[in-house]
N, C-alpha and C positions, 0 to 999 in steps of 0.2 A: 304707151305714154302714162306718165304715174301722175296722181292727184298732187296738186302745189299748196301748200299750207297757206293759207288767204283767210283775209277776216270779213265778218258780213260787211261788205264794200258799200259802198252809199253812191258812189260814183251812178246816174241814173241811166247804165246798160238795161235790156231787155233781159230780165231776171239772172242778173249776176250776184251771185253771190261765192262760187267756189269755183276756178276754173277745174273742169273735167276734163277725162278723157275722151269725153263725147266731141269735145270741139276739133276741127278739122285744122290744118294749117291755114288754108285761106278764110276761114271763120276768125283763126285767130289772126292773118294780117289785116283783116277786116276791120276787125275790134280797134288793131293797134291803131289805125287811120284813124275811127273817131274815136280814140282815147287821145289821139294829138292833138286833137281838136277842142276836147273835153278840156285837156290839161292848162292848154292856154288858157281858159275859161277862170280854170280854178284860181293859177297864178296871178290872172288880173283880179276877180271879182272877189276872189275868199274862198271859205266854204261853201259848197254845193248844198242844196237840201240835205237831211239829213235821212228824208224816206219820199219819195215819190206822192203815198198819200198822207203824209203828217206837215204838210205845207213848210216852207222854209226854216230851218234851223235859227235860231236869236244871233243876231251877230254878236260880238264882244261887246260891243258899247251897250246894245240893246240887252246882254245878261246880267250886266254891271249894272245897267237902271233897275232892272227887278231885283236885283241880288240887295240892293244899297233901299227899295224899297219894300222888302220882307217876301219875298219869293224865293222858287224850289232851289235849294244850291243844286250843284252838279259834279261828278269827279272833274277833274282836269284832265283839258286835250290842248295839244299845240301844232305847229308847226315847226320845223325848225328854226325858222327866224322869229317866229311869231315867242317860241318861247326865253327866248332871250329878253324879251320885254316881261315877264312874268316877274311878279315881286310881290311875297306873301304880305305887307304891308301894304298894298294899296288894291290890291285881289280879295273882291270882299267876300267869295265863297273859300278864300284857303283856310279859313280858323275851322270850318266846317268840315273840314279833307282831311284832316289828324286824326291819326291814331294815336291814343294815349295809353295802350296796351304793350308791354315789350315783347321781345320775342322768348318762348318760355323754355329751357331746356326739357330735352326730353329722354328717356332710356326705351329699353329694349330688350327685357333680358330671353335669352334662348330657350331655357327651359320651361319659361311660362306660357312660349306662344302657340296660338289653339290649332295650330295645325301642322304637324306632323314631317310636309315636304317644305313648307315654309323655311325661309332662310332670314336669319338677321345679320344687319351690318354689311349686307353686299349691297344686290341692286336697288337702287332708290328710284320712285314714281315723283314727276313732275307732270302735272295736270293744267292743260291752258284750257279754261274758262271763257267765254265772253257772257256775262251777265246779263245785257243790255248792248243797245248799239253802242257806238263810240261816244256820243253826246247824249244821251238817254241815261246816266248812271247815277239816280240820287246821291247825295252824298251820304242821307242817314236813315234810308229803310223808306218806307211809305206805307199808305194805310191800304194794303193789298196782301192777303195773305198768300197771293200766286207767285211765287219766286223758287229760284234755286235755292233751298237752303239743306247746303251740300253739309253732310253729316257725318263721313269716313276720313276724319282728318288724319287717322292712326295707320295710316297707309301712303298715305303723301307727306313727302318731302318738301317740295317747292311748286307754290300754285302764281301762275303766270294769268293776268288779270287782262283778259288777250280782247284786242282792239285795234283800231286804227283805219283809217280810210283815206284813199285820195279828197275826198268832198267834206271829210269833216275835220279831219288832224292826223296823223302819223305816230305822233306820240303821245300816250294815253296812261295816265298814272291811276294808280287801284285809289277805288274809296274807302273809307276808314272802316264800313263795316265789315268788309273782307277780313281788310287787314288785322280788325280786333279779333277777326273770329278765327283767325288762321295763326296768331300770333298765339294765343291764347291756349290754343295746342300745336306750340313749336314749329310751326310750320312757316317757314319763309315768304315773302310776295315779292314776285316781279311785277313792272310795269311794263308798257310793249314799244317798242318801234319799230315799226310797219312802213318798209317803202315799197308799195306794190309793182305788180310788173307794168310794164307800159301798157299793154292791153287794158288793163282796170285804171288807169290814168296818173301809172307813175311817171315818174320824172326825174331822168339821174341828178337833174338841178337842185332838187331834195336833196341826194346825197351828198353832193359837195358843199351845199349849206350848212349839211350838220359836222361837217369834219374841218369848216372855214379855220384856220388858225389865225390867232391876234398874237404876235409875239412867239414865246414858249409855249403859249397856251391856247385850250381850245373852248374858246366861249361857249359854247352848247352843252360841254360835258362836265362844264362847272354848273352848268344848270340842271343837269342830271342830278349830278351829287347833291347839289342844294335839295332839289323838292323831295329826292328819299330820306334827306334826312330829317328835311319840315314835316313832310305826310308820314313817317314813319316806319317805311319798307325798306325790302331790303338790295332790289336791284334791277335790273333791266332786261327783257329778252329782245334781241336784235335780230328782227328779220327783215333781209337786204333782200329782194326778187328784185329791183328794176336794173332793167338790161342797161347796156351804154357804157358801160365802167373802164377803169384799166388797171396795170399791176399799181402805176402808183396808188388810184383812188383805194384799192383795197389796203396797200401798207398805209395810207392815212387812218382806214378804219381801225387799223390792230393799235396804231401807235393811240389812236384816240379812248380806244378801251384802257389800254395801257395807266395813259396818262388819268382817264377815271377814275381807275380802281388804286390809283398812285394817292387819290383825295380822299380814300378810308370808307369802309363803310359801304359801300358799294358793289355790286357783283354783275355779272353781266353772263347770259346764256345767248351761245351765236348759233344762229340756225344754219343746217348746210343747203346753201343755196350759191352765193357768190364767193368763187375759189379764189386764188391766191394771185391769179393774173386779169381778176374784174371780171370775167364772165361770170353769166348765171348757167351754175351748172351741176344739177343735183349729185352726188358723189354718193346718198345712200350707204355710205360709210366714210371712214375718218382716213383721209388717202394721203399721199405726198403735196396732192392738190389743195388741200385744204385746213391740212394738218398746223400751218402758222396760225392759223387762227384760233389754236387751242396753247400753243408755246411758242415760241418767234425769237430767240429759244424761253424769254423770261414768259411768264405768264400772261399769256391776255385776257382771256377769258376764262372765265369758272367753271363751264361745260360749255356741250354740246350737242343741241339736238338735231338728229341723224334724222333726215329725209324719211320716209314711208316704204320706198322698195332693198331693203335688206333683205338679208338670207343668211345665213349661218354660217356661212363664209365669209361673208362683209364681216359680219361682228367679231369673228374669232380674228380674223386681219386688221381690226380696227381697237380689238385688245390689245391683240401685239405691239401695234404702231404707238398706243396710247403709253404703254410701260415703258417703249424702249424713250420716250420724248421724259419720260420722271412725271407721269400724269395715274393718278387711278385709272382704271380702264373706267368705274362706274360713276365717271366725270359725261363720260358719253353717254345719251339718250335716244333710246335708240323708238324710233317714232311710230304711233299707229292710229290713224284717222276715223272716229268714231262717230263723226259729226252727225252719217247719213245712216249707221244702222246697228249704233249700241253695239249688244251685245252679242248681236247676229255678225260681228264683222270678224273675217276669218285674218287671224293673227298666227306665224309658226312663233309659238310661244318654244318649243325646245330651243330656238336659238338661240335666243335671249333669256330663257330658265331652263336650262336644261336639267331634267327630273335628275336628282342625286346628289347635283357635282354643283360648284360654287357659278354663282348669274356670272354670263359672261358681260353684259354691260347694264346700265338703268334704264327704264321705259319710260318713254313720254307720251304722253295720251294729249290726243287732239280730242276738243270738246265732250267732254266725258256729259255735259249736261244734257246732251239725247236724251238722259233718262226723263228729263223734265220737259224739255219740248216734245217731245213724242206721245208723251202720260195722256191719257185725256181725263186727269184730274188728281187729285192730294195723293188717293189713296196708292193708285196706279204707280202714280211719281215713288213712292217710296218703296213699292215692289219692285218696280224695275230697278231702283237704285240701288236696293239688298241684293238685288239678284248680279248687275254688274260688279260690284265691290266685295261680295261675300258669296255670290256663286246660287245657285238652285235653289237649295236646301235652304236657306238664311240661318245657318248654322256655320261658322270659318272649320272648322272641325272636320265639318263630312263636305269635301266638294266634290262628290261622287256627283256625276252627269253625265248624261251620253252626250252632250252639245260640249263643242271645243274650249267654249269659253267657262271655264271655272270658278269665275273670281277672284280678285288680286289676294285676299288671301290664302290663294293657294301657293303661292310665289311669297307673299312678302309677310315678314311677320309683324305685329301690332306693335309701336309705340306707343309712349303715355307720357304724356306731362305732367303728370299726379307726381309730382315730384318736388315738391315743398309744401308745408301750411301757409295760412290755411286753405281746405279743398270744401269745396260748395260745391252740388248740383243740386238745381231744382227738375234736371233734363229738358229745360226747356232748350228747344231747336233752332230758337229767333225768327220765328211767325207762329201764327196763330190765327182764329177767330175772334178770339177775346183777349184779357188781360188780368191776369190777378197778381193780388199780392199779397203775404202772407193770407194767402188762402180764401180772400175776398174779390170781387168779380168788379175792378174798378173801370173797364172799358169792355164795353160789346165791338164786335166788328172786325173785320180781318186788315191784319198789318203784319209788316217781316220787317228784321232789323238784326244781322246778323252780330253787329256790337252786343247784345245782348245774351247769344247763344252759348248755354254752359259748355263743357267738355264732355262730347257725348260717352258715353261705354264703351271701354276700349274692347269688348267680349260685345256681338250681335248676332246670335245669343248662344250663348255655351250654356245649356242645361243637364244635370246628370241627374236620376232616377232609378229608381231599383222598379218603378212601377213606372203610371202615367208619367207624362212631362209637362209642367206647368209650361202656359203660351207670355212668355214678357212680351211687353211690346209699349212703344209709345204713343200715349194716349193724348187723344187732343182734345176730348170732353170735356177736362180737369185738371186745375193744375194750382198748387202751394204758390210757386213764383213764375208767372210770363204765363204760357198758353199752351203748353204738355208738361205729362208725369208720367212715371213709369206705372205701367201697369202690370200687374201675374194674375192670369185665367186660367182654368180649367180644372180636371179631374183632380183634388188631392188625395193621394192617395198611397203615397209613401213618401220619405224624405227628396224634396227637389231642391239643388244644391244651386243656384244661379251666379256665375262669375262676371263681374261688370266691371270692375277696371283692375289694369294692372295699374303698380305706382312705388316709390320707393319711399316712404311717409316716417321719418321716424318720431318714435314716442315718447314725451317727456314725463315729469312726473304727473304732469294736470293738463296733459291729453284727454279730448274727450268725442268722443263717436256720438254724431246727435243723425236722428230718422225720424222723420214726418210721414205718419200716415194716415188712410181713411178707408175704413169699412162700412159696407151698405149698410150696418147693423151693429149695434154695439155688441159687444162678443170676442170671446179668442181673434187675436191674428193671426194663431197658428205663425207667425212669422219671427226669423229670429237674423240679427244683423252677424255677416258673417265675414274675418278677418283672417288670413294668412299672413305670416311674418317672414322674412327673407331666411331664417333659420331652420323652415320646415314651412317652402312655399307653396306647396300644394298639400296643406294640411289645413282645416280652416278652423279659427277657435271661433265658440258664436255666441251670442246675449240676445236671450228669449223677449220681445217687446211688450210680451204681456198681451194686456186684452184692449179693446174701447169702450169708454163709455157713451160714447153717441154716435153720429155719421158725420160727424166733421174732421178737420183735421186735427193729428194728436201726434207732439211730438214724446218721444222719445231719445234720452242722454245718457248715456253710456262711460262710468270711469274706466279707461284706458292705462291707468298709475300699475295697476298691476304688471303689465307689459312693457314698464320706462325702461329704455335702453336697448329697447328692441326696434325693427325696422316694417312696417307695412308694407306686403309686398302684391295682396291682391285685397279686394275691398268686396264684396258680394250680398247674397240675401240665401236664406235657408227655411225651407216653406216645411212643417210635418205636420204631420197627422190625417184626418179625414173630412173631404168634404165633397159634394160631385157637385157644385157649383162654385169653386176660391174663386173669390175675386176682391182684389186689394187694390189699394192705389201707393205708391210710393211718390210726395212732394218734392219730398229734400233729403241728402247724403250729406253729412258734412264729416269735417274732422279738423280740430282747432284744437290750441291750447287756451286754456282756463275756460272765463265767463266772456261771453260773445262783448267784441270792445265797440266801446263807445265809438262817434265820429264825430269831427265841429264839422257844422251849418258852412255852406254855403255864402260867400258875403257878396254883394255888390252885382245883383240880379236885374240886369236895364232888358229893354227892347231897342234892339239897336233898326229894325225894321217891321214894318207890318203893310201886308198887301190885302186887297180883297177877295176873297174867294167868293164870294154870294152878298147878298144883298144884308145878310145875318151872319155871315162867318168870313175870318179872315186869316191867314199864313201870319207867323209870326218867325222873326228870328231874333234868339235871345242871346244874352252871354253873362256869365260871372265871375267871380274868383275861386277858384277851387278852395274847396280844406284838406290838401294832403292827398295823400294812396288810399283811392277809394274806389270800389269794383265798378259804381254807377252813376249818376244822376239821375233820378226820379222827378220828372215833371208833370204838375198837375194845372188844375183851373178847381177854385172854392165855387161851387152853383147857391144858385141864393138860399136854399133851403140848409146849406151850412153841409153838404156832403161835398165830397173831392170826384172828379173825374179824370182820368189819368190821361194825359196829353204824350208820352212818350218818355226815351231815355237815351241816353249816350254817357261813355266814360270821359265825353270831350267837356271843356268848360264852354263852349256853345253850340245850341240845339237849334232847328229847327223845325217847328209846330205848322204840320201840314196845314191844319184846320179848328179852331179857336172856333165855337159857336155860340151865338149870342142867344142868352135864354130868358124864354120872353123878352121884357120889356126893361131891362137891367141897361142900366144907362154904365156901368163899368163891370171888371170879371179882376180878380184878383187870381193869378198865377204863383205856381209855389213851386219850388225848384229845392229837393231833397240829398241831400248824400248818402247813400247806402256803402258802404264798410265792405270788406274785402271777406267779413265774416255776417255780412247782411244785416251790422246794424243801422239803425239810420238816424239820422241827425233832425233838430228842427229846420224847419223850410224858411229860405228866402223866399219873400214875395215881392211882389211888383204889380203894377194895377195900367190894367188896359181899357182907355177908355172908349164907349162908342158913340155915335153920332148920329142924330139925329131920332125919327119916331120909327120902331121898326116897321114892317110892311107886315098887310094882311094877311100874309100865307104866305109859309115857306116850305123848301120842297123836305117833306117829312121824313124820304127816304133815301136821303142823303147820307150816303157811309153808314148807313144801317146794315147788321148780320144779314145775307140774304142765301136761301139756299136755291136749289134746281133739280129739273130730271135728271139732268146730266149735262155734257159739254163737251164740244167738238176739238178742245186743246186744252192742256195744263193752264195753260196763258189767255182762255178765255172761258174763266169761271163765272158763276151770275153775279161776284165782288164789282167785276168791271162797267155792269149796269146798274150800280147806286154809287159810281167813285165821281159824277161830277163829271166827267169828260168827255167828247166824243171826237175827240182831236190828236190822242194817241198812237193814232194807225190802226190796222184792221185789225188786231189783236184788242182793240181797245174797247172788248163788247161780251154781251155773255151771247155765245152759242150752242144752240145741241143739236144732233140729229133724232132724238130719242121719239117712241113714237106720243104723240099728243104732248108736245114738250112745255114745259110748265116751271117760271120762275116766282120764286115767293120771298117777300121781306116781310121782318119784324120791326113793326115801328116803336117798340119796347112800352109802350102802352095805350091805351085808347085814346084815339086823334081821332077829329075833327077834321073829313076831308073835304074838297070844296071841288080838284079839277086834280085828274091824272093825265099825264105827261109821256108819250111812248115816242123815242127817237129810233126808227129803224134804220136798216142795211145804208140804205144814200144820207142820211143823217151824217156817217160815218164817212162818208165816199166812196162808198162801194155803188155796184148798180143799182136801179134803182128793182131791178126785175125783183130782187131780193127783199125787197120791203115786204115787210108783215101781211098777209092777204084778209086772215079771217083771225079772230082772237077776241076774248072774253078777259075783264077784268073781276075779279072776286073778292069779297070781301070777309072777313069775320073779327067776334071782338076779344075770345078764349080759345084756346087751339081746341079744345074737345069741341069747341059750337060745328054746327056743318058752315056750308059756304054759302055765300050768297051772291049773286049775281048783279054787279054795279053797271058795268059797263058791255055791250054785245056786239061788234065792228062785223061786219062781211063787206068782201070787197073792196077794202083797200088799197090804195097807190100812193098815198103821198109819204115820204119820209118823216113827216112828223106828224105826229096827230094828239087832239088836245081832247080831254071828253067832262065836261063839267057836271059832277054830282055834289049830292048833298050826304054823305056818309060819318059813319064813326065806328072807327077800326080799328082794331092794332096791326093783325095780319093783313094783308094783300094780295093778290095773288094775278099775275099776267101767265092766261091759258093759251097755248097756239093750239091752234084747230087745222088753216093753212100755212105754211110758213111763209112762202113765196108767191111770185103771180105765175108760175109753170110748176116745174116736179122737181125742181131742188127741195132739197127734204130738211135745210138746213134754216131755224131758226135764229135772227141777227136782231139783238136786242143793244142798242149802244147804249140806252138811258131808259131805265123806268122809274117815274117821277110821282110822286103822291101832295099834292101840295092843299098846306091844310093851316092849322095853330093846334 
């Protein structure tokens, strides 16, 4: 029995979330009885919870009151009848759900790419994602640095923004920060529709709701069309599992695709599941069975992703079939399930790349984000993720390894979007701990916002040396713009040639190549900017940057007029001379013509809502009138002492601001809302003035979305961020954890506070057991990181979920010690909230 593509299901089965092949037939007719049972439920009452322990999902009405009075927006889910009432004018989260990014062309040329058996122009990867559950999908980032923030976009095609559930919605539209960040490097987005099988509490009554016709037309699929082209994607993956069907229900489905993509602009990927006569019947390739639903003979859909049990027969049969119908063969995706083990999952990759010879069809990858759920932290997350996408070595060049799996760059060659002015990177990833800008540190604390993520290097990393090999890598210490830069360590010690994007840039008279950097020490930077032309593409010409005169950032501009009329074809860095400790930092790449252009301000900056978050801070959601083609919005809050603090960003003309905090005793906060330039300039600020009410309170909690770090952590998804983010209502994820031994969380209150009572929400805090609350633990103090520590608080013996302990302290560090973790020998520390409350 083969594994069924299923998305984390909400439906509240005893730990459903994928159906296996573990399950028995009578387990599964078991299920199907109380999914009958369930299903009824749904169709009367609505959506189901949306997590067992994260208490009932908002209803509509109840999203619409927080949405209308300044709370989190959400992507969009529906049902099918449900979304026929949808309408971006009175849906006060859809201004929020735009992407204002287009989608960007991209090339590929052959001779550039870094690796050798790599092929371009054949097979294409399509990667289905689930970010978040179904109803869980911010619409624009959060103040959490723990997230996917997928960085190989030069190998995918089409990323499917994968979701959907009996108990929460079926169909599931991507949020704008995907979509900016996927558009941004050419890369396509689907939305999902998910009718699951009857066992997880489908219902064919689903299916025939979405295919209801009014007339000529099919009310649902005009609603499809409409929100891709509100939200700004580019189309739909359609996955049919629930049983019950017949030949007609499936010729309504094709004629309905049909009729879709008849409304422009629209694309649609059918999964092989439900064949040509209504059965659910996996075919594992493109058969006589299911072949209408790729041409019927016109075209229905735009591919096809192929089940999980292929062999290299199915695909070469499923080539053939695809050619003789007037289709590419690498229309078909041919499927591999990574959800449960990365990079350890055993794939016959010759049948679908066979070494030498042209791909016989495209690959689609289920949940390639294992590298993030599985991490047990940032650093982990980006190794494993080098390692899936570029193989062992984190070199695309050499994917020599004795494990099967290579890396998609061993298969597939690098695209670039570098293919118009003007090109900016500051390598920011779209998260972080902090926040800078031009080179200033205007926010502590970790947040992700993938609207915001540049074009990473199309090369990760292609180094040549005649000696040493300098280490690139991105650095999350420091950063010119957002929260990383590029960094180059190690031995110098002969010329290191470093290649980072391909692009096809051409050069006018008053082209000009500008680089940002920073050395620990004013001195040579040994470093020199390095460009190939489409004339002699692997040739690099290069301009020396000179020296620094301090440890700040220092940019460097480069006249490019000598080269007008020539084409940039690779962009890089070229290190020489001697050092046996180089260490640089790289801010910003850019290349623009003339002097960096002005931008107009921003006009007509309201708050169209605002909710409470605490007692001294509140959510805010803004809106204004755009100035034009601008890369950004910059949002701040002026504090009384006449500095800015950076409140977030989006390309959208409305934001929303997690957290507005009221400082001291400030009876208003003036908000300023910036335009940043497509070549980073930026404009004067709208402002707007938020007023607060009333006397503040005595103490408030200090370590509220403050920087916090840890021993360690038991998941990617539950760093020590999640125990100063304010919540404990999130789910079990919603905490920091470690197993480490004598496990120790610590925050920075960013200066010496005045504490009064610290605040510890353990394991049953959360809803977990309570065996798991905190047994033995020490709170600590200090007011300078060199001071030693000091001892505030000392607990033994422990049971309650929350516990309160009043001192009289003044701090800036903090420090929660586990000594026991638990009340037995779980070795696992469960921290939902550590709280320092003080002025």
């Amino acid at each position: 029995m083969r594994r069924r593509l299923l998305s984390q299901l909400r439906v509240p089965l005893p730990h459903a979330r994928l159906l296996r092949p573990t399950l028995s037939r009578a387990a599964v007719a078991a299920l199907a009885v109380l999914a009958a049972t369930l299903a009824t439920t749904v169709a009367s009452l609505g959506p189901l919870p949306a997590r067992a322990d994260a208490g009932p999902s908002p209803t509509p009405a109840a999203r619409a009151l927080a949405s209308a009075a300044g709370g989190q927006p959400y992507a969009s889910y529906w049902y099918p009848k449900t979304i026929l009432n949808w309408d971006p004018a009175t849906d006060p989260d859809a201004r929020f759900n735009r992407s204002r990014v287009p989608l960007r062309p991209r090339t590929s040329d052959p001779a550039l790419r870094a690796n050798q058996n790599a092929r371009a122009g054949e097979g294409r990867i399509a990667s289905l994602v689930s970010f978040a559950p179904t109803s869980g999908n911010p619409s624009q980032g959060a103040l959490d640095a723990g997230y996917y923030a997928f960085t190989y976009w030069q190998y995918v095609d089409t990323l499917v923004f994968w979701g959907g559930s009996a108990g929460e919605g079926l169909i599931l539209a991507p949020n704008p920060t995907v979509i900016d960040a996927a558009h941004r490097n050419g890369v396509k987005v689907y939305g999902t529709v998910f009718f699951p099988p009857t066992a997880y509490g489908g219902q064919i009554g689903w299916v025939r709701d979405f295919v209801l016709r009014s007339g000529a037309t099919y009310p649902v699929a005009d609603k499809l069309a409409e929100v891709a082209r509100y939200y700004g994607f580019d189309g739909w993956f359609v996955n049919q599992e629930t049983a019950g069907g017949d030949a007609a229900l499936a010729t309504e489905l094709r004629s309905f695709m049909k009729y879709a993509r008849s409304k422009g602009q629209v694309e649609f990927m059918w999964y092989d599941a439900m064949t040509e006569s209504g059965a659910i019947s996996w075919q594992d390739a493109l058969t006589s069975a299911n072949d209408a639903f790729l041409s019927d003979p016109d075209r229905v859909s735009d591919a096809m992703f192929l089940d999980f049990g292929w062999g290299a027969g199915a695909l070469r049969s499923s080539r053939d079939l695809a050619r003789s119908l007037g289709r590419d063969e690498h229309d078909l995706y041919a499927g591999i399930d990574t959800e449960a083990n990365g990079y350890n999952t055993g794939v016959p990759w010759e049948a679908v790349f066979p070494s030498g010879q042209p791909h016989v069809t495209s690959l689609g990858i289920y949940r390639p984000e294992w590298t993030w759920k599985s991490s047990s932290g940032p650093a982990d997350f980006r190794a494993r993720d080098s390692r899936f996408w570029v193989g062992a070595n984190a070199d695309p060049s050499d994917t020599s390894t004795t494990s099967s799996w290579k890396g998609l760059a061993h298969y597939v060659a690098e695209s670039t979007p570098v293919t118009a002015k003007p090109f900016v990177t500051g390598f920011n990833t779209g998260h972080g701990d902090f926040y800078n800008v031009g080179g200033v540190r205007v926010r502590d604390g970790g947040w992700n916002n993938l609207s915001l993520q540049d074009v990473p290097p199309t090369y990760r990393w292609l180094v040549t040396s005649s000696g040493s090999r300098l280490t690139p890598s991105i650095d999350y210490g420091d950063a010119y713009e957002g929260g990383s830069s590029l960094r180059l360590t190690g031995r110098l010690d002969a010329v290191n040639t470093v290649r980072l994007y391909q692009a096809r840039l051409p050069v006018a008279a008053d082209t000009r190549l500008s680089v940002v950097v920073k050395t620990p020490a004013a001195g040579p930077t040994r470093l020199k900017a390095a460009v190939a032309f489409t004339d002699a593409p692997t040739t690099f010409v290069t301009f020396d940057l000179g020296s620094t005169g301090g440890t700040g950032w220092e940019r460097r501009t480069i006249d490019l007029s000598a080269h007008a009329g020539r084409t940039i074809a690779q962009l890089g860095l070229q290190a020489e001379g001697s050092d046996d400790a180089y260490d640089i930092r790289v801010g910003q790449l850019a290349v623009h013509d003339g002097p960096v252009d002005g931008v107009a301000a921003p006009s007509g900056l309201t708050v169209l809502g605002a909710a409470d978050v605490s007692a001294t801070s509140k959510s805010l959601r803004l809106s204004w009138t755009g100035s034009g083609q601008v890369h950004h919005y910059d949002v701040y809050r002026r504090n009384p002492d006449g500095s800015r603090t950076y409140l977030g960003a989006t390309p959208n003309d409305a934001y929303f601001v997690p957290r507005l905090d009221r400082v001291g005793a400030e009876t208003s906060t003036t908000v300023e809302v910036e335009a940043v330039g497509a070549e980073y300039g930026r404009s004067a600020p709208a402002t707007t003035t938020v007023t607060w009410d009333g006397t503040p309170p005595e103490g408030t909690n200090l370590a509220l979305g403050r920087p916090a770090t840890a021993s360690g952590q038991c998941a990617a998804e539950e760093g020590p961020a999640k125990a100063v983010n304010g919540s404990v209502t999130g789910g079990t994820s919603d905490k920091w954890c470690a197993t480490t031994s004598a496990p120790w969380l610590e925050v920075d209150l960013g200066s010496a506070r005045r504490i009064t009572r610290f605040t510890v929400r353990h394991a049953q805090a959360g809803g977990e057991q309570a065996a798991w609350n905190t047994r033995d633990f020490t709170v600590q103090v200090r007011s300078a990181a060199g001071d030693p520590w000091t001892t505030a608080v000392t607990v033994t013996g422990n049971t309650a979920a929350v516990t309160d302990h009043p001192v009289t302290v003044t701090a800036r560090y903090v420090r929660l010690a586990v000594t026991r973790p638990t009340q037995g020998s779980d070795p696992a520390a469960r921290i939902y909230e550590f709280e320092a409350w003080g002025s």
